[in-house]
N, C-alpha and C positions, 0 to 999 in steps of 0.2 A: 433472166440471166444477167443481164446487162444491169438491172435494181439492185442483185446481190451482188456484183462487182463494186456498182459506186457507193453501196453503204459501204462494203470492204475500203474501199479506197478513204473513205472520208473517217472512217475509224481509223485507219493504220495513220492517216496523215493526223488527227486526234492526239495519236500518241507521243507520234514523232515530234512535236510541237509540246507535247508535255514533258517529254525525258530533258530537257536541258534545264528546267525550271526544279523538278525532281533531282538532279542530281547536283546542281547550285546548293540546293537547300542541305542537302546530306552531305556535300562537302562544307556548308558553314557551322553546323552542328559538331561540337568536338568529341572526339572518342573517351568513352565514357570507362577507365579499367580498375576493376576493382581487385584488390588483394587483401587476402591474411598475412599478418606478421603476428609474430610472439615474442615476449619477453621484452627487451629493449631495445630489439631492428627499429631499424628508421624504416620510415615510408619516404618512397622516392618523391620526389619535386613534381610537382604538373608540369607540362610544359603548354605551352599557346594548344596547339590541338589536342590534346590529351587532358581530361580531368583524373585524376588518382585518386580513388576513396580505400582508406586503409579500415582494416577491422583487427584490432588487436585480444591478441587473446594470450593468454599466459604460456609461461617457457614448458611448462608439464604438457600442454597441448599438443607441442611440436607433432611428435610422433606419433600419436595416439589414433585411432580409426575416428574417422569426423562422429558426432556426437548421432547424426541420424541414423547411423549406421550400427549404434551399439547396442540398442536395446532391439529389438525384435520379437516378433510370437515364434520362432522357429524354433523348434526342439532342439535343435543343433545347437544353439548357441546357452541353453539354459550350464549355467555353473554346476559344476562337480561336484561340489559339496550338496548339492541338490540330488542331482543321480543317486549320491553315493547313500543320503540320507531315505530315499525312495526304496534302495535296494536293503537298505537293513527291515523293510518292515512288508518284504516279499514272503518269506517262508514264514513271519508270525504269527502263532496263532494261541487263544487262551485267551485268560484275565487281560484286560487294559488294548487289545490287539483291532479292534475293531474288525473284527472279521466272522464272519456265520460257523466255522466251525471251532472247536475248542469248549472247555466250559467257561464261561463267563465271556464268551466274546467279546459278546454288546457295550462292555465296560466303557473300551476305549473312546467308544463311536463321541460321545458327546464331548471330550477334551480334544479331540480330533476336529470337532467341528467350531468349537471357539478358538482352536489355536488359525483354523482356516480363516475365520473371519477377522482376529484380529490382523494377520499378515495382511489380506486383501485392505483392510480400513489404516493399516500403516503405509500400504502403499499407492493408497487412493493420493494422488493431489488435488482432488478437487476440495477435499473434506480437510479443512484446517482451521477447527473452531479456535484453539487455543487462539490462535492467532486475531481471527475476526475477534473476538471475546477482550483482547488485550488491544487490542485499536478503538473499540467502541468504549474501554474503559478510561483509557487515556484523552480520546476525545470530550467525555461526560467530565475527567475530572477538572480539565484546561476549562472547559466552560463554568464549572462549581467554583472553582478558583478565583475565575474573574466576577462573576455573580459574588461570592463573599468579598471580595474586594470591594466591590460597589456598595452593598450593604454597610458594609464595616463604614464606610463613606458618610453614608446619609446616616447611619446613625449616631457617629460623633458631630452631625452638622445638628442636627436634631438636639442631640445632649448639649451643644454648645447656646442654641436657642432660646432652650428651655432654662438655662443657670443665668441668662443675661437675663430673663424675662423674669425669673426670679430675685436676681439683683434689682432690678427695676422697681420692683414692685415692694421689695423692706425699705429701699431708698424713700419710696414716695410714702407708705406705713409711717418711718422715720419722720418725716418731714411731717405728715398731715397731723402725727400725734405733739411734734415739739407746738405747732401753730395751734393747735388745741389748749395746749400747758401754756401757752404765751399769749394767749386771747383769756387764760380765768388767772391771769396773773402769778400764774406759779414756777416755782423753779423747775428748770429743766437739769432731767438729771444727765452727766457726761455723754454715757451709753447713749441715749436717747437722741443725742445732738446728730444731725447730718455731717459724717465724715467727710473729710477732706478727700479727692481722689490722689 
């Protein structure tokens, strides 16, 4: 008895000895308050205890049911125009109607099921090739661009090489043929002479 009293005692005294250190700290940590504004409200000032983190959102916002709250699986919330398209094709039945009795039932079943699929894949967000397909095109051609740039580069360093190397070499032609013609004595014809640069 007397062992579970002084553990008790030495835990409570524990505490008591930690709450003034706990509560220094939580009082030097400043209150942290966050708000929505819309449109062009200002966000109010911090002051020394208080930080303010604003999240702005647009003026159509204001009133409207927060954004988590809009879409749901609940039946209750599905649009009218939904019901109302549900209930025209209650008592259908025949050609195009997708339904076991009538003649031609069956008709309908299969535009019935591509118009499902493509609703469900319009309204998938994960699926947005266009989009990946238009980023990876942009990305390839920012790189083809700068690649032909460089190219275009080295190839007029290349052309310019080759026309000096080419100079070079009717210059020296020029020259080794006039010392030819002037070594058996003969006259050099004008063309033939090494031009002046």
């Amino acid at each position: 008895m007397r062992t579970i009293l002084a553990a008790t005692t030495v835990v409570a005294l524990g505490w008591l000895a930690a709450s003034p250190a706990a509560a220094q700290q939580a009082a030097a940590e400043p209150k942290v308050n966050q708000l929505i504004i819309y449109g062009d409200d200002t966000c109010p000032e911090s002051s020394d205890g208080e930080i303010v983190v604003c999240a702005r959102k647009d003026e159509a916002e204001r009133y409207r049911i927060p954004e988590g709250l809009r879409a749901t699986a609940s039946p209750s919330n599905e649009a009218w125009t939904n019901k109302v398209t549900a209930y025209e094709m209650v008592g259908r039945s025949g050609t195009m109607s997708c339904s076991p009795s009538g003649a031609g039932g069956w008709t309908g079943c299969a535009g019935k099921l591509i118009d499902a699929a493509y609703a469900e894949k319009k309204e998938d967000p994960g699926i947005r090739f266009s989009e990946l397909i238009a980023a990876e095109r942009a990305k390839r051609l920012a790189t083809i661009d700068a690649e032909t740039a460089e190219t275009q580069k080295r190839v007029e360093e290349l052309e310019k090489s080759y026309e000096d190397r080419e100079k070079k070499a009717a210059e020296a032609d020029a020259k080794r043929k006039a010392q030819e013609a002037a070594d058996r004595g003969e006259d050099i014809p004008p063309e033939d002479l090494p031009q002046p640069k």
